[in-house]
Structure formats: structure tokens, C-alpha cells
KOLVEX-912059 format. One record per residue (C-alpha): residue in three letters; y, z, x. Coordinates in steps of 0.001 Angstrom, whole numbers, plus 524288, in hexadecimal, padded with zeros to 5 digits. Example, Ala and Ser with C-alpha at 12.3 -4.5 7.8 and 13.67 -1.06 7.14 Angstrom:
# KOLVEX-912059
ALA7EE6C81E788300C/SER7FBDC81BE483566/
# end
This chain:
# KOLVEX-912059
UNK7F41087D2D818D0/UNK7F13387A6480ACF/UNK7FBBE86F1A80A98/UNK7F56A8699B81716/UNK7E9AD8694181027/UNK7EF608630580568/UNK7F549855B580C45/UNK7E90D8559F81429/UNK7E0DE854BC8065A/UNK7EA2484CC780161/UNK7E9EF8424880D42/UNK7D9E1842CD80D89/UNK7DB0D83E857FDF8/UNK7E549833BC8007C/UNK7D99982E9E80C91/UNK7CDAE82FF5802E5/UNK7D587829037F845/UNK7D7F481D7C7FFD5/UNK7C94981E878044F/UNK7C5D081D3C7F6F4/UNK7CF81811A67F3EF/UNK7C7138081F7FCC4/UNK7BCC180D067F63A/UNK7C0AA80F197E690/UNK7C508800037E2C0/UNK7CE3A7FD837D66E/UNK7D4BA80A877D743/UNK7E11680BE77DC66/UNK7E3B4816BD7E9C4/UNK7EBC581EE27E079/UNK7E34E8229C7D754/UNK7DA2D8256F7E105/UNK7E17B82E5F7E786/UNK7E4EB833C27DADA/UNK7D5C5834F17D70D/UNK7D59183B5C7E3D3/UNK7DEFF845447DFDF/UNK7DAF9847497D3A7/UNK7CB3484B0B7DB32/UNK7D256855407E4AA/UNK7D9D785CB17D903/UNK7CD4E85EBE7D2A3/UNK7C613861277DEAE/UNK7CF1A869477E608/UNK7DC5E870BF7E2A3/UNK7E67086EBD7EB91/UNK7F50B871627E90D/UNK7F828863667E4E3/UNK7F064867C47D877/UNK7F951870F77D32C/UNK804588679F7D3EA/UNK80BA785D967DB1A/UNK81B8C8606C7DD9B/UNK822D18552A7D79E/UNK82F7D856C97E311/UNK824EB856E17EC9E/UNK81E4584AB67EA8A/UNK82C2B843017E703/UNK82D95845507F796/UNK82294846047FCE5/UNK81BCC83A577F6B8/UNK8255A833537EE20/UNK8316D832D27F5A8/UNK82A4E82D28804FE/UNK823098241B7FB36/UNK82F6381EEA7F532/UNK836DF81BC2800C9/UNK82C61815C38074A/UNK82A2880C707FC28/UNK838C9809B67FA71/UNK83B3B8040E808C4/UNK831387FA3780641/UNK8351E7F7177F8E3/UNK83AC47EA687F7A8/UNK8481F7EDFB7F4C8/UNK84CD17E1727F0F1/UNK843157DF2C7E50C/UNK847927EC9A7E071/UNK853497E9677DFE3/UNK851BD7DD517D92F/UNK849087E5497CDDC/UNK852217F24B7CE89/UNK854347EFEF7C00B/UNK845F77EE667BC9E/UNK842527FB227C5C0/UNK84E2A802EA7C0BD/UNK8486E7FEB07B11A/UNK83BA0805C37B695/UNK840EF810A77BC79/UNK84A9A814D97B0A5/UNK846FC80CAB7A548/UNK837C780D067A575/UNK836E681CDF7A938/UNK840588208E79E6A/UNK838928183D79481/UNK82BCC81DE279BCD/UNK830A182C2479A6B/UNK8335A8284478B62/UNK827F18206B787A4/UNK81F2C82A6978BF6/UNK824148366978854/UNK825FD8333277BAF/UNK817C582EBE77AF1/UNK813118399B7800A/UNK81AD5841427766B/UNK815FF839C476A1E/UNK8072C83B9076FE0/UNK8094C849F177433/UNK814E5850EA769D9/UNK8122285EA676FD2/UNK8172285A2977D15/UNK8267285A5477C34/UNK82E4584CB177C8B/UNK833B98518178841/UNK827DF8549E79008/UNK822FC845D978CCF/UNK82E8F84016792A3/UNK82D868477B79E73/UNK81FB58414C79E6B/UNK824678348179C3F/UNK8303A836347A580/UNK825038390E7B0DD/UNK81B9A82D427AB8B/UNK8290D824127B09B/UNK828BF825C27BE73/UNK81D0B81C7B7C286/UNK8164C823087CEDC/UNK81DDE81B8C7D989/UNK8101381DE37E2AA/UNK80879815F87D86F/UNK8129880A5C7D571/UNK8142D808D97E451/UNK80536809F27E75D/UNK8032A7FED27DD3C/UNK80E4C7F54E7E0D5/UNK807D77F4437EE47/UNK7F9E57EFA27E9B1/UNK7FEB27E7C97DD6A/UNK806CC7DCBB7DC62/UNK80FA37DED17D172/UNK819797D28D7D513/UNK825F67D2C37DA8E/UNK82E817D9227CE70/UNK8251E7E1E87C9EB/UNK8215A7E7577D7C6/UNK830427E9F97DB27/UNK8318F7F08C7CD96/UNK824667FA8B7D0E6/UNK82C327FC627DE2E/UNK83795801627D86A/UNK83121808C87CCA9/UNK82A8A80FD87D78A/UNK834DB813987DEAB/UNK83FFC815757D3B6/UNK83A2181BA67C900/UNK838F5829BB7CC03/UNK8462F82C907C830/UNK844D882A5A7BB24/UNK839BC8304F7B5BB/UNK83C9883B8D7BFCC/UNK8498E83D607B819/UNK843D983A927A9B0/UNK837DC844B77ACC8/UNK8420E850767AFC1/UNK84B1884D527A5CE/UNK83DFD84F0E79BB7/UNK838C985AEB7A24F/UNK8457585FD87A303/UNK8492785DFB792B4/UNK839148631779001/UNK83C4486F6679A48/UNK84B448732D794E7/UNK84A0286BD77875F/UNK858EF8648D78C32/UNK85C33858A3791C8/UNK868858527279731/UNK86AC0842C57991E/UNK875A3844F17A0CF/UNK86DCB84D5A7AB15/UNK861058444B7A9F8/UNK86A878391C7AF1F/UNK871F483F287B84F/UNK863E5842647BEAB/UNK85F71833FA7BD58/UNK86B0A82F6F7C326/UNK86A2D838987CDD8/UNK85D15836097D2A3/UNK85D9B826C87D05E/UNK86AA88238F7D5CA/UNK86D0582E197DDF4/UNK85F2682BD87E2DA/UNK861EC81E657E4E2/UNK86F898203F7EC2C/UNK86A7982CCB7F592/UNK85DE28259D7F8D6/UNK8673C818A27FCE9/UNK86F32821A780393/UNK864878284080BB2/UNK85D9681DCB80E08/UNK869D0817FE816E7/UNK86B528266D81CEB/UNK85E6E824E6820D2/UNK85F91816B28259E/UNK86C0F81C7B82DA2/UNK863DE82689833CE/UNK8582181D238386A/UNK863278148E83FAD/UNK8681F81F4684715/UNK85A5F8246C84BB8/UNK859F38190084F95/UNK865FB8169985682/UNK863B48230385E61/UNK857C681B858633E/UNK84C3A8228C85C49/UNK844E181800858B6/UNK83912820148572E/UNK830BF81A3884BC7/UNK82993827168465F/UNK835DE82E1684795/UNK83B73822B683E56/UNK82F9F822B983625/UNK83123832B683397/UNK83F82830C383068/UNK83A6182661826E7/UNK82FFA82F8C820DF/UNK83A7D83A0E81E47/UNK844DD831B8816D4/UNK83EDB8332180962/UNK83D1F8411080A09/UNK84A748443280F9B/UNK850D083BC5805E6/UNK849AC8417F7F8EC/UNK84B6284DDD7FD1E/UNK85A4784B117FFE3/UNK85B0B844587F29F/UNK8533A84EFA7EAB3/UNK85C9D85A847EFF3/UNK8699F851A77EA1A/UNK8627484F917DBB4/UNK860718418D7E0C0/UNK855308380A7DDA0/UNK84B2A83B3A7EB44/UNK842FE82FB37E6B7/UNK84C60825CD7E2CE/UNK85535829E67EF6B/UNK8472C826C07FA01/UNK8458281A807F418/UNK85478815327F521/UNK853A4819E3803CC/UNK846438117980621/UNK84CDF804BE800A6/UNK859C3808888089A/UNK8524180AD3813C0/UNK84AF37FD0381148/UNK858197F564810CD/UNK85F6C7FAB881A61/UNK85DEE7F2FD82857/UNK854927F7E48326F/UNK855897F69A83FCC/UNK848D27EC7A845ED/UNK845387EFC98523F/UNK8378C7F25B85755/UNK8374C8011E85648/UNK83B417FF9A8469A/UNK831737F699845E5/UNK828A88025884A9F/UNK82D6980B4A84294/UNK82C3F8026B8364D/UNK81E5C8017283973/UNK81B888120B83C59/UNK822F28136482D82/UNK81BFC8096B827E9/UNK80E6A80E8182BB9/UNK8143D81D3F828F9/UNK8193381AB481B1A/UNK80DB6811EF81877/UNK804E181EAB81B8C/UNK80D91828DC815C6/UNK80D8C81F6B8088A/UNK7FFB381EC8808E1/UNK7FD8C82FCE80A8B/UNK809568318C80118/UNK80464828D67F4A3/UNK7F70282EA37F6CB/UNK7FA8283CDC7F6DF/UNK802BB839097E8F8/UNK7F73C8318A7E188/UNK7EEB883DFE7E801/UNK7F581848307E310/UNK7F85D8423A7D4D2/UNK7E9478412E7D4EE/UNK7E90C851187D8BB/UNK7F19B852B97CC0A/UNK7EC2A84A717C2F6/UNK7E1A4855127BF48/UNK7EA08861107BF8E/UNK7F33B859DC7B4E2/UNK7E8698515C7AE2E/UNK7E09785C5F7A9B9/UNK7E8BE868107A7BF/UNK7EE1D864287989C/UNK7DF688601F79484/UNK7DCEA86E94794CC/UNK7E11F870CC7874F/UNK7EC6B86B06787E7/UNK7F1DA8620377DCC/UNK7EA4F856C777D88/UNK7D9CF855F77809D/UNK7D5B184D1578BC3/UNK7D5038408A78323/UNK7E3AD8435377DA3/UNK7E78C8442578ADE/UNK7E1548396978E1F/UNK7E6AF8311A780C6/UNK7F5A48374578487/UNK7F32E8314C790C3/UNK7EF448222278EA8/UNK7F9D88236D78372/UNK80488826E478E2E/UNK800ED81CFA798AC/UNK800BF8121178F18/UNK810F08162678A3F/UNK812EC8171079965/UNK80C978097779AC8/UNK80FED80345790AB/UNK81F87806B979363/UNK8205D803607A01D/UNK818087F57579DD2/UNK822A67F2BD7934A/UNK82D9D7F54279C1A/UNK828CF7EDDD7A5E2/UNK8265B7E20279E01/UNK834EA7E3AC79881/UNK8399E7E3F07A66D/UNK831E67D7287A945/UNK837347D10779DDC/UNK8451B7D4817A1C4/UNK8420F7CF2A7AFEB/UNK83F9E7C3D57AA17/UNK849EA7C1467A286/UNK853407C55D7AC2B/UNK84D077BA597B42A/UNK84DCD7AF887A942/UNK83D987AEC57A9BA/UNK836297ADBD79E07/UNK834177BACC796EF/UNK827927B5CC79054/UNK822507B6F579E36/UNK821B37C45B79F9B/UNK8182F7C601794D2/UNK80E0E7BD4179BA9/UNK800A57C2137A0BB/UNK804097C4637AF04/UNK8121C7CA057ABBE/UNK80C087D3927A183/UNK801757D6277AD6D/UNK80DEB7D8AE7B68A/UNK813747E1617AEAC/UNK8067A7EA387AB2F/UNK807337EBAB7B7EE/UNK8132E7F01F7BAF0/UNK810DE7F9A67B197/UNK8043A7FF767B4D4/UNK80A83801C87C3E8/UNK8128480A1E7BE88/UNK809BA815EE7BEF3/UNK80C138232A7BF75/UNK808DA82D217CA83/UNK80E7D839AF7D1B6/UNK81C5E838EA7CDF9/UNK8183E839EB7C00D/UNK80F87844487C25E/UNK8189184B4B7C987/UNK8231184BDC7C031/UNK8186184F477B5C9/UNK814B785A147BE3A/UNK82365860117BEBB/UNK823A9862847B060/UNK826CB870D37AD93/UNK81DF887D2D7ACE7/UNK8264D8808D7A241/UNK8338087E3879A80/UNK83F8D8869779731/UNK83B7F893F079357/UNK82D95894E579B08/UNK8268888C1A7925E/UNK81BB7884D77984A/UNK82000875807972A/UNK819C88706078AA3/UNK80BCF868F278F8A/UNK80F0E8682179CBF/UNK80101866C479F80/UNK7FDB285B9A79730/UNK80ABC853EE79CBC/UNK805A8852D47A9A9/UNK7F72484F4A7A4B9/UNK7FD978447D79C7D/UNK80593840277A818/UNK7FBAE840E17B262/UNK7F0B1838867A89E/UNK7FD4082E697A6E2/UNK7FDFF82D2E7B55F/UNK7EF6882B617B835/UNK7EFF2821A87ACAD/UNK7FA7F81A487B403/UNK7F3D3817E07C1F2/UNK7E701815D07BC9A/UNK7EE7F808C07B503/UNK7F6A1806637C1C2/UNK7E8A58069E7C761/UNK7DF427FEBB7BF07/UNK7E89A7F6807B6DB/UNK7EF677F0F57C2E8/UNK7E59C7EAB37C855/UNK7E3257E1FB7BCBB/UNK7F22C7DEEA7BB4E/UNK7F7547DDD17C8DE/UNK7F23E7D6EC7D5F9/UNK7F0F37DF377E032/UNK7F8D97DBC87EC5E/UNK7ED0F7DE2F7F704/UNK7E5A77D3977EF0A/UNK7F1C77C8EA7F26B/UNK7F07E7CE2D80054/UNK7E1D47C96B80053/UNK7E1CE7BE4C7F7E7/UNK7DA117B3B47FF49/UNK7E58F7A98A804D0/UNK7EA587B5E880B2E/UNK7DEAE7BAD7811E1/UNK7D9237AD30814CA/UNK7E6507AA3C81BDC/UNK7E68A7B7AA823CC/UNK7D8CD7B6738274D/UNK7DCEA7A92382E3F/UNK7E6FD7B0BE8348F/UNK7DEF07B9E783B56/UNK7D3967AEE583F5A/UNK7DECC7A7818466D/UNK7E41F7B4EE84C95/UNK7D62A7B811850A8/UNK7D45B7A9C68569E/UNK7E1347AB0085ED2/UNK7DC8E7B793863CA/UNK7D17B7B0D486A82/UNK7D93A7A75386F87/UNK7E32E7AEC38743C/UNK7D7A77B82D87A8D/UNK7D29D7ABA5882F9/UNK7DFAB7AC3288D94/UNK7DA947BAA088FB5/UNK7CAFB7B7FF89021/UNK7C6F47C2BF884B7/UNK7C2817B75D87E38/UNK7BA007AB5B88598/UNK7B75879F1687C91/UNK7B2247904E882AD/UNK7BCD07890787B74/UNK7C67F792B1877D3/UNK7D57C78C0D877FD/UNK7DB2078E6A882C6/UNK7E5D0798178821A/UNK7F116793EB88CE5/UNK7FBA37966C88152/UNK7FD9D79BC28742D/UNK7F3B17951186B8B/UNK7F9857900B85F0C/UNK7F36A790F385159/UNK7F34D7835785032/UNK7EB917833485D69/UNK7E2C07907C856DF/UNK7DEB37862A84B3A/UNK7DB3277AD2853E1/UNK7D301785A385BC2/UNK7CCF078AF28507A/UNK7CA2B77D3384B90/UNK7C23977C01856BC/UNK7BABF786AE85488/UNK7B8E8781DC84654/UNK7B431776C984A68/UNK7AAD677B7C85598/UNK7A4EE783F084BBA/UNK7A328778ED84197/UNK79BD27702B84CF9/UNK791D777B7F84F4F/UNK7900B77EE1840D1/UNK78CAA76E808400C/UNK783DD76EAE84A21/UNK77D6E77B47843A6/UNK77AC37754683889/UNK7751D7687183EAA/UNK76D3A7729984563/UNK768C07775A838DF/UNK765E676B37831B1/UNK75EE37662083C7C/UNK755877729E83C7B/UNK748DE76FA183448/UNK746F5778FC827F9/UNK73B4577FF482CA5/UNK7434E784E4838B3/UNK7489E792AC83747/UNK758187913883841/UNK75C4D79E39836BF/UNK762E07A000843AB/UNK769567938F84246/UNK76EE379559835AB/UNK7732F7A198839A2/UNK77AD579D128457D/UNK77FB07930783C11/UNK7844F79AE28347A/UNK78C887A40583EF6/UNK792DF796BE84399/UNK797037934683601/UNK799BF79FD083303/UNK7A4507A100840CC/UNK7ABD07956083BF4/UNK7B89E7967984168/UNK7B2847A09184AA9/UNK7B03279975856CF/UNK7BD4979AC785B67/UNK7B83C7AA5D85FF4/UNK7AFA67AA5E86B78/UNK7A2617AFE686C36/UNK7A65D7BB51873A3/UNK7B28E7C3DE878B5/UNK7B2AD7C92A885E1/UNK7BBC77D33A8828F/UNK7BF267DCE387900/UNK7CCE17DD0687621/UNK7CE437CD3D86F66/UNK7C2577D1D48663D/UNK7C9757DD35861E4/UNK7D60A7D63385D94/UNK7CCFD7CBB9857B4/UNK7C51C7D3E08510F/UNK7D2A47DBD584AAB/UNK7D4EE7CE818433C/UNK7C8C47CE5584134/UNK7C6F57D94083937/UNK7D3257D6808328B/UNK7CD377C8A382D5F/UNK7BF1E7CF7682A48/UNK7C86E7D8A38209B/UNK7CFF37CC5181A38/UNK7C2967C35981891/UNK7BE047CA5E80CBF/UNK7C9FD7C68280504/UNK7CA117B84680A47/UNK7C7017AAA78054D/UNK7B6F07AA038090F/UNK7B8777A04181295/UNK7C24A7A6F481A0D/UNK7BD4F7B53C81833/UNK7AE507AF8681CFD/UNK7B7687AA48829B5/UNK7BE6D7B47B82B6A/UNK7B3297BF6282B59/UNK7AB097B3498330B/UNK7B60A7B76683DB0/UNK7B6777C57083D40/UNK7A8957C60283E86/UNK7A8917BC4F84B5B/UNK7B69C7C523851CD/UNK7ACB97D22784EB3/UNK7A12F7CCFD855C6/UNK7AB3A7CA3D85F44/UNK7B0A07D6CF85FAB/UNK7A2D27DD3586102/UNK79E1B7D54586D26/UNK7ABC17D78F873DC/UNK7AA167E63C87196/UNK7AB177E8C4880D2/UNK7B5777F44387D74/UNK7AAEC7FB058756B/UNK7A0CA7F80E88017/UNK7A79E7FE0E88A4B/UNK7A9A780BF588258/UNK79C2680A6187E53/UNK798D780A5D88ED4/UNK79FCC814BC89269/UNK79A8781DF4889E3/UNK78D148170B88CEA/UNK7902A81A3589BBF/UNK790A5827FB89ECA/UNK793E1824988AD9E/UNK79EEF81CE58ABEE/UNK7A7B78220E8B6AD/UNK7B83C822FF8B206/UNK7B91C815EB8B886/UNK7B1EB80E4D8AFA5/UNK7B81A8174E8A51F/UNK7C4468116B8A81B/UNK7C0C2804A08AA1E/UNK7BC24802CE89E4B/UNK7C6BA80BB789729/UNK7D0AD8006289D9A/UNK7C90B7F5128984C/UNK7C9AD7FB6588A3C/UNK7D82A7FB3D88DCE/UNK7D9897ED5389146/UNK7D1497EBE58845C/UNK7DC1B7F48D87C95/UNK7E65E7EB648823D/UNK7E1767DF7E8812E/UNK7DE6F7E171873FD/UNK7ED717E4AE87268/UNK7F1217D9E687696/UNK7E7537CDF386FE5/UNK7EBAA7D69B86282/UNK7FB857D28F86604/UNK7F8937C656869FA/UNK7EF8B7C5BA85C71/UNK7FAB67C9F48547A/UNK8056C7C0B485AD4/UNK7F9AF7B52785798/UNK7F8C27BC2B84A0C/UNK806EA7B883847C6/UNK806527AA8184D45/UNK7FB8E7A89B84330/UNK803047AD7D836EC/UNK80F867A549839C6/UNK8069D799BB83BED/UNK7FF5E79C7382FEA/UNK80A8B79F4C826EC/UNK811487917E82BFD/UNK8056878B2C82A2B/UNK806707915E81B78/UNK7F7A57983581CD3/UNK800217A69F81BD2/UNK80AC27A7E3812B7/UNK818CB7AE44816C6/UNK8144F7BB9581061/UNK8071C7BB86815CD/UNK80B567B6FC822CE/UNK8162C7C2B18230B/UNK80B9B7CD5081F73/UNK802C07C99982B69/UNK80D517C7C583513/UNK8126B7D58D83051/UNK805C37DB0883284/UNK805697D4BA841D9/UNK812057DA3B8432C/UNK80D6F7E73E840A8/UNK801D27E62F84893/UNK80A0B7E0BC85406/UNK812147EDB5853BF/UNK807387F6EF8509B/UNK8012F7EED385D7D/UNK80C857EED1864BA/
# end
């Protein structure tokens, strides 16, 4: 019962702290939910305050969130960096695990050499949560986001290995090179070979499911879900690397031909919307929980310990900048080689946006739960029943260098990288989808004239499939209607002596001008079901206006407004309920009749929304020939009709 309560808490913090991210602006979800965390462990004890099980939360957190990241990864841009990644994954941890624990050393002398390296060993592996929560709202550019892709899902191994090795000289006082690489080589390559291996086991199995004929989607999707666990768990029990071996099997899986048909096409959807909600639970419960431990670890060396709270603090800033300032160097040194390697100008990469390119870079490399969770594995005590020499203040240290790290990934980031929603709503984009929807919303009411839900004097007739050509010259004439009438209005106006009050004038002047390309709606709907489909573009453009160009945002809410008003006088579904419960006497006859016109409503409204979409489409290839989309925009709204087409269909 107490666990139950546990993920129950732990899912109510993950809702609040995305509550508060709509409402908390310039600080990132994560350390929200870690602030979050942080709140409960000082407000409530649960279990996850006493510590946190480092095999545990390698598969239950890190190993789904790995292979789901891997079979979108862009395989082919890994490849094409493997030697930058693999300079990250080896080179930068082992001069990480160095750099630091010797400056820890120097700053602290009472703490053995040993126990700094295993310090420094854990400050290697970047949280692969954070780097992969950041690459999706920054744009890093093409090299650099490909290197943060593989960092995050490489370089475990390494700093895994280093961190033992330390703990494991500090604990027994020995150490053994030949035993620290056979275990490196073990858990990289035979990581890498198992998880390849797997992966096409697994691909195996899914084609003869499906050759049997279960093409059942969830049962596809649950087979899906299980393939990390099974194959970390498979890998752990041979000595193997778990991590490295789920995220070979997610770019195997990715490469290896599937089968298109309509039911995968189902089934790619159910994952997609699965993993995309598992993801979202799974990298909450990990910032939430680091938050929970943050105070346990933070405060229990200040109690007398070895340093006072503005040592700590001091021992802190001092680490972060070594941890910085080494992995800012490499980076810039890997740059520089890039270059060269590409015959460009070397001089280049010490410009202003290059050095920009690389601070960032290096401030995504944050640290999070994996650190923490090797931190918290350190020994009670060392050969002989000692307690392990300032255990305490290892995992305050660590835990202040982590916070350090995400509250730079946090603020410094957004002064050195553009974030990739902005590019999404930069005005050109918006201003183009906005005419998207206003030509989508103007074929719905002509299409709706053939069935008479919508009655217009002068609406085109509608024998055949309208063009957009034929939509243009339409709305031209609706333009142009609209311009005659504002003219006349403002004759009207000029005509009127001053003395004369002209306030209703001006203010039906002002709705005319403010209509523009409006006219093409009619002044009323005698049905439900076109309104509804209208007004779900609608809403969609009222959304988009406030990041538009002025002129197009003003026409754009100009429309929404006019397809709401139309939605509000066409309300006959809403009238009806509101009658029968009005109407105490209505017999089960009139029940019924009018529970079979809210029917006809329900289907009708299926139908204008297909016929909507398949206009949606016409509309996008016109636009993108006419150049008004461009081939990536144009893709990104045609995959979101497809989706809606299937979610419809």
C-alpha cells in the first residue's frame, strides 16, 4: 500500500509541476520538478528520502528512456560524428574524472585521492534526461545536436566503469588495469554487439506475430514496451553493458525494414502516443526524485562536517568551473579538429557565434540522476569496518555540482542558444499557416452549399470540385464587395454634417472594415454540424494570431471572431438538450427524435471534418507550389492531416 501511495504522489507532483511550468516563465520543467521534490522531502518523508537504488533506476527509468530516444535518433549523423561522440564518451570522462578529482584533492587534502576520482569519475556521465530534454527546445545546429545525441546515449559506460574502479582502489586500497579494461571492454563492446544482436531477435519475433496474423496493435505496442527491460536485464546477468546493449537494439530496430500496411500504420501511431506519455511520467519521476534527495545529501556534511556552509559553498563554484571549463576546452579542440579535417579556416572557430556554439554545447552537458546515483553507491565503509573517509561531504559536494549544472543548462542557455519553438512561430511561418486555415475554412462553406447547412445569395455554385484558383477569384469577390460598402460608408460619413451624432455609423463602419475578407461567411447557419468544423479551424487560427505579422493576426482573429458568432447562433444541438430538460413531458418519442437528430449532427460533422482535411491537403500542395509553404513546413502540416485523418478514420 505504501508503494501505491508512493507512484500516486509521485504522478500528482509530475501534474502540479507542469501546472506550474505555464505558469513560472524562464525556468526550465526540470528544475521545477526538482524544486518540487526538493518541497515534499522537507515536507513529508517518504521512502524515496532515505535513498534511491542505483540498479533500479538504470531499468526502470534509464534503460525505456534510452531506447526510445535511440529509434528516433538519426542514425546516419551518428555515424558520420562516431569519432567526435566516441572523443566524448572516453576522452572527455577520463579527463573529467581527472580534472576534478585532483581539484578536489588540492582544495580538500583530508579526502583521499581516490575518493575524488570516484567523484570526478561520477561528474562524467552527463544526465542523459537533461541533455535530451534540452536538445529538443534548443537549436544547437546540425554537428553539435548529433554530438549531444550520442553523448546522451553513449556515455554511461565510461564514467560507470572509471567510478568503480575509484571506489573500488579507496574501498580495498588495490587496483588492477588489466581488470578495469577487461570491464570497459565488456560493457562497451559487448554492450554494443548483444544489443545489435537482440535487437534483430526481436525484429525476428515481431515478423512472426505477425505472420501468424496477430496484427493486434496494443499487443505490438506491449511487446514494444518490454524490449528494453528484457534486454538489460538479459545483458546485466552476462556482465554485459544493459545500457549500451538498449540503445544498439533501438537503432537496429530503426534500420531494419518494416512492413507498411494500414494496421502498422496503427500501431505506429498507439506507440507513438504510448512512449510519448511514458517519456513524459518517466523524466518527471527522475528530475522529482533528484529534487527529494537533494536535501538529504545537501545538508547532512554542514553538520560539523569538514567544511562550514560558505566552504561548501566556495568547494562548490570552484568544482563546477574545472568541470566547465574542461569540457568547454574540449569541445573547442574538437571544433578546431572538425575544421581542419574539413580544410575550413581554423581562425573561424574562435569567432563570436562559434565561441557562443560551443558555450553551449557545454553548458547542456549537465549533470542529473545518474551522477547522483553513482554518488549515492559509495560505501558505508572500507576494508576492515571503517566508515568510508567523508562519505557525507562527497555526496553534498556532488549533489551542489549537479544543481550548479542545470541551473547553467537553465539560465545560460537561453542567452546562447535559440530555442526551436521560437523558429516554429517566427512570423513567415504563422502568417503562411494562418492563410492555410482561412482558405480551408472558406472551402468548407462552399463545399456545405451542395448540402444546404449553409445558404448564401451569391455563393459559387458547387456542381464540381472547386479549385483554389476558383477559391481566390471567389474570395476576391468578397474583397471587393466589402471594399464597395466600406466606400459607400465613408461617403456616408463625410456627407453627415459635424453636429450630427455618428456613433452608430462609425460603429457599423467599423464592423465592415473590420470583416474584410469576411463576407465570403453568411450571416447565419441553419445547422450545427458545418459551424462546428468551422469553428475547429477556427480556434486553431485564434491560437496562431498572437504570434503573427499584425495585419494577418488582426485578420485572422477578425475571422475567428465572425466563425464563433457563427457557431453561437447555429447552437441548435445545445438548444435542443437545453428543451428537453426544459420539458418535463416530453414523451420517449420526442426523446428519440431528437436523440436521432443529434446523431445526424454527430455524422455530419464526421463527414464536413474528412472532406475539410482532404481540402486541407489540396491547399498545402497548392501553397507549397505556389512557394507561400516551404518543403519542411509543407511536410509538418500534411503529417499532422495525416494523423488526424487516421485518428478520424
Amino acid at each position: 500500500m505504501e508503494l501505491l501511495e508512493l507512484v500516486l504522489f509521485l504522478l500528482v507532483a509530475i501534474v502540479a509541476s507542469s501546472l506550474l511550468d505555464q505558469i513560472v516563465r524562464g525556468v526550465s520543467l526540470p528544475l521545477v520538478q526538482i524544486a518540487i521534490g526538493a518541497a515534499v522531502a522537507f515536507a513529508i518523508p517518504t521512502s524515496l528520502t532515505e535513498g534511491i537504488d542505483f540498479e533500479l533506476l538504470f531499468v526502470l527509468f534509464i534503460a525505456p528512456l534510452h531506447f526510445n530516444e535511440s529509434r528516433h535518433a538519426n542514425s546516419s549523423e551518428l555515424w558520420r560524428n562516431r569519432w567526435g561522440i566516441a572523443s566524448l564518451v572516453t576522452g572527455l570522462v577520463l579527463l573529467v574524472m581527472v580534472s576534478v578529482g585532483f581539484s578536489l584533492h588540492a582544495l580538500l587534502p583530508a579526502i583521499p585521492l581516490a575518493a575524488c576520482l570516484a567523484v570526478g569519475a561520477a561528474m562524467g556521465s552527463s544526465d542523459a534526461t537533461a541533455i535530451t530534454s534540452l536538445s529538443k527546445d534548443f537549436r544547437f545546429g546540425k554537428r553539435h545536436e548529433a554530438l549531444l545525441t550520442g553523448e546522451a546515449l553513449l556515455n554511461d559506460v565510461t564514467g560507470t566503469v572509471g567510478f568503480t574502479c575509484a571506489i573500488g582502489v579507496a574501498v580495498s586500497g588495490s587496483f588492477s588495469l588489466a581488470h578495469a579494461g577487461e570491464e570497459f571492454a565488456l560493457d562497451l563492446f559487448g554492450g554494443m554487439v548483444a544489443g545489435l544482436v537482440l535487437g534483430f531477435l526481436f525484429w525476428l519475433l515481431l515478423l512472426g506475430v505477425r505472420k501468424f496474423g496477430l496484427e493486434n496493435p496494443t499487443v505490438h505496442v506491449v511487446l514494444e514496451l518490454l524490449v528494453p527491460f528484457v534486454i538489460y536485464l538479459a545483458c546485466e546477468q552476462l556482465h554485459l553493458g544493459g545500457v549500451i546493449a538498449v540503445v544498439m537494439a533501438g537503432m537496429m530496430l530503426s534500420l531494419l525494414p518494416q512492413k507498411r500496411t494500414a494496421s502498422t500504420a496503427r500501431q505506429r501511431l498507439q506507440s507513438a502516443s504510448v512512449w510519448k506519455t511514458l517519456e513524459f511520467v518517466l523524466n518527471g519521476i527522475i528530475f522529482v526524485v533528484l529534487g527529494m534527495q537533494l536535501p538529504r545529501v545537501l545538508t547532512s556534511a554542514l553538520d560539523g562536517g569538514l567544511f562550514d556552509a560558505a566552504g561548501f559553498v566556495g568547494v562548490v563554484l570552484a568544482l563546477t568551473l574545472v568541470l566547465e571549463a574542461v569540457r568547454f576546452v574540449w569541445i573547442l579542440g574538437m571544433d578546431v579538429v572538425d575544421m581542419r579535417c574539413r580544410g575550413g579556416r581554423v581562425r573561424l572557430c574562435f569567432t563570436r557565434p562559434a565561441i557562443k556554439s560551443a558555450l553551449a554545447m557545454t553548458f547542456a552537458g549537465s549533470k542529473g540522476g545518474v551522477t547522483l546515483a553513482l554518488i549515492l553507491t559509495i560505501p558505508l565503509a572500507v576494508e576492515g569496518g571503517a566508515a568510508f573517509p567523508y562519505r557525507a561531504e562527497l555526496l553534498s559536494l556532488a549533489s551542489g555540482v549537479i544543481l550548479c549544472t542545470l541551473l547553467l543548462a537553465n539560465f545560460a542557455l537561453r542567452l546562447l542558444a535559440p530555442r526551436k519553438a521560437h523558429e516554429k512561430r517566427s512570423r513567415p511561418y504563422v502568417d503562411a499557416e494562418i492563410v492555410l486555415l482561412e482558405r480551408v475554412i472558406a472551402f468548407i462553406q462552399h463545399d456545405s452549399a451542395a448540402t444546404g447547412a449553409v445558404r448564401e445569395a451569391g455563393a459559387p455554385a458547387s456542381s464540381g470540385p472547386v479549385s483554389l484558383d476558383e477559391l481566390e477569384r471567389y474570395l476576391d469577390e468578397a474583397r471587393e464587395r466589402v471594399a464597395k460598402a466600406q466606400a459607400a460608408e465613408r461617403e456616408r460619413l463625410e456627407g453627415a454634417s459635424v453636429g450630427v451624432s455618428s456613433g452608430p455609423s462609425s460603429t457599423a463602419g467599423e464592423a465592415a472594415a473590420e470583416r474584410g475578407v469576411l463576407s465570403y461567411l453568411p450571416e447565419e447557419v441553419d445547422e450545427p454540424a458545418t459551424a462546428i468544423v468551422m469553428k475547429r479551424y477556427a480556434d486553431r487560427i485564434a491560437e496562431l494570431a498572437p504570434h503573427a505579422s499584425p495585419e494577418v493576426g488582426a485578420r485572422g482573429l477578425a475571422l475567428a471572431a465572425r466563425v464563433e458568432e457563427l457557431f453561437d447562433t447555429s447552437d441548435a444541438l445545445a438548444e435542443a438538450l437545453r428543451e428537453i430538460e426544459r420539458d418535463e413531458n416530453e414523451d420517449a418519442e420526442g426523446i428519440g427524435a431528437h436523440m436521432l437528430a443529434l446523431d445526424r449532427v454527430r455524422e455530419a460533422v464526421i463527414d464536413i471534418q474528412d472532406q475539410a482535411l482532404s481540402r486541407e491537403l489540396e491547399c498545402i500542395k497548392g501553397m507549397r507550389r505556389a512557394g507561400e509553404l516551404s518543403n519542411a513546413h509543407a511536410r509538418d502540416l500534411r503529417n499532422d492531416v495525416y494523423v488526424q485523418q487516421m485518428i478520424e478514420g
